[in-house]
N, C-alpha and C positions, 0 to 999 in steps of 0.2 A: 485185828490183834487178838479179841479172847479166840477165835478159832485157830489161830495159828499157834498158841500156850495150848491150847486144849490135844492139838494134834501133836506137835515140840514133845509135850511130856509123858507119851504114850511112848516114845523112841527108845531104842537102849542107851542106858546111859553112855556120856560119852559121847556120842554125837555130836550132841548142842553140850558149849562150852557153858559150864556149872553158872559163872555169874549174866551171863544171857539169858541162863532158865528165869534165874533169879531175880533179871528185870523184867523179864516178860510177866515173872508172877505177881509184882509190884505194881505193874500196871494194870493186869488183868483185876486186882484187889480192889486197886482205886478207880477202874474204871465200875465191878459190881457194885460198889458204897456208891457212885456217883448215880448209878441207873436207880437203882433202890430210892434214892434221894428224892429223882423226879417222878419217878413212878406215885410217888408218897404224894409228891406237891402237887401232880396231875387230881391224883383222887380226893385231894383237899380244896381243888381249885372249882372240881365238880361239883362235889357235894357244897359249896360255897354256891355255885348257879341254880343247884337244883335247891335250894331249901331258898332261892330268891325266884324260883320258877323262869329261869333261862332254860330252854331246850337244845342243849348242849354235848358235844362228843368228844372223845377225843381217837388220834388217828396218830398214824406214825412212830416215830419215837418210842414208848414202852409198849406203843402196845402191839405193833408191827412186829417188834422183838420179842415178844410172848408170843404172838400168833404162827409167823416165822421160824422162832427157833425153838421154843416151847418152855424158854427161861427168861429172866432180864439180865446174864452175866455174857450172854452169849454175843454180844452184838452190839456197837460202839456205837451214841448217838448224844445230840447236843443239846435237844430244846426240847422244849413241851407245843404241839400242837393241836389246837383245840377250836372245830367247828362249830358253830352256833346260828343255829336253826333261821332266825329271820333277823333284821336292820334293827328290831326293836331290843330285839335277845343283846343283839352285840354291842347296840349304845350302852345297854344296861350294864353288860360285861361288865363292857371297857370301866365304865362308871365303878363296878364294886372291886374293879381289881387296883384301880387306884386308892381306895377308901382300906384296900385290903395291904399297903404298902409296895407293890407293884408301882415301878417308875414307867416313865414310858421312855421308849426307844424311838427315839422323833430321825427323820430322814432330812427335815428341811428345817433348816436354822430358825430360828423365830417362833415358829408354830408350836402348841403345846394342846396337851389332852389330844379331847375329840374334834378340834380343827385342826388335826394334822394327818387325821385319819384320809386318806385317800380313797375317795368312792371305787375308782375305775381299777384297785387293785383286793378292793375287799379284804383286807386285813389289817389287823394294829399290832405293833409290836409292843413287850412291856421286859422288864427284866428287875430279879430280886435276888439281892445277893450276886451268887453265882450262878444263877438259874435265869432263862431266855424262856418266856412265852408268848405264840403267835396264837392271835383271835382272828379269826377266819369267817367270812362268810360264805364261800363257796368255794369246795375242794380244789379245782381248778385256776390256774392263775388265769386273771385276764388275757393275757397275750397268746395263748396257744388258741384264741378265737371258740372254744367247744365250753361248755360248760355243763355239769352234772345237776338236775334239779338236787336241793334238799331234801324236796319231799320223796325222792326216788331212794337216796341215801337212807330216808330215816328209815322205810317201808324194808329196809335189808338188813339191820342190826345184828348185830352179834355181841355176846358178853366175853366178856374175857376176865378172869380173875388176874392182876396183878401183884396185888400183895395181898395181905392179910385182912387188909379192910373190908369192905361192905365192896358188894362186886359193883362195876362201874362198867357202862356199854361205850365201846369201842370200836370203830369203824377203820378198816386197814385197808 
């Protein structure tokens, strides 16, 4: 959607009927307030790991869309993704994102916290507000049988500025 407003409003007028521009830019508005939003809870979420010393990244989502398209308005996306280095980093996470008001997103009825965490898929859901964040411990889902070391991941870093804040290392 923002590439097709970005390319839509280049057109001579006329083309594209006036209140389609007009939704297209409504959406394109609410979708940059909404990317800006997580990009912000991303680098809050980090700097929250790293001043508890989790070694921690995040990937996809804003920062895929900075690296990709060279902005955060450019490119539509839902969740915060965020890998964390070893079993110890992501108990701890999971632990400060709870304490941090972060609920969890439980898959199986009954189960809560970290006995709901599934080893064999390495990752925990949580969600605040209107915002989704996945803790991850290894890029790769279990089922495509391949897996990426971390340590091969960390040894590749790149920074990525996001917003305004204090820069934060992002793997895409």
């Amino acid at each position: 959607m923002p590439l097709l407003y970005h390319k839509l409003k280049t057109c001579d007028a006329g083309i594209v009927p006036g209140d389609v521009m007009a939704q297209l830019k409504r959406l394109y508005l609410a979708n940059t307030r909404r990317n800006i939003a997580l990009a912000n809870e991303t680098i809050n979420v980090l700097k929250l790991f790293e001043e508890n010393g989790i070694d921690a990244i995040t990937y996809k989502g804003p920062a895929l869309t900075v690296q990709a398209y060279g902005d955060l308005a450019s490119r539509q996306f839902g969740d915060i993704d965020i890998l964390v280095y070893d079993t110890a980093g992501f108990r701890k996470a999971c632990t400060l994102l709870a304490k941090a008001g972060f609920k969890w997103r439980v898959d199986v009825p009954g189960l809560h916290g970290l006995e709901s965490f599934n080893s064999r898929r390495n990752e925990a859901h949580f969600h605040k507000g209107h915002y989704n964040l996945d803790i991850k411990r290894a890029i790769n889902p279990w089922f495509i049988g391949i897996s990426l070391s971390n340590k091969s991941i960390w040894g590749s870093l790149t920074t990525l500025v996001m917003s305004n804040k204090k820069d934060r290392k992002s793997v895409v």
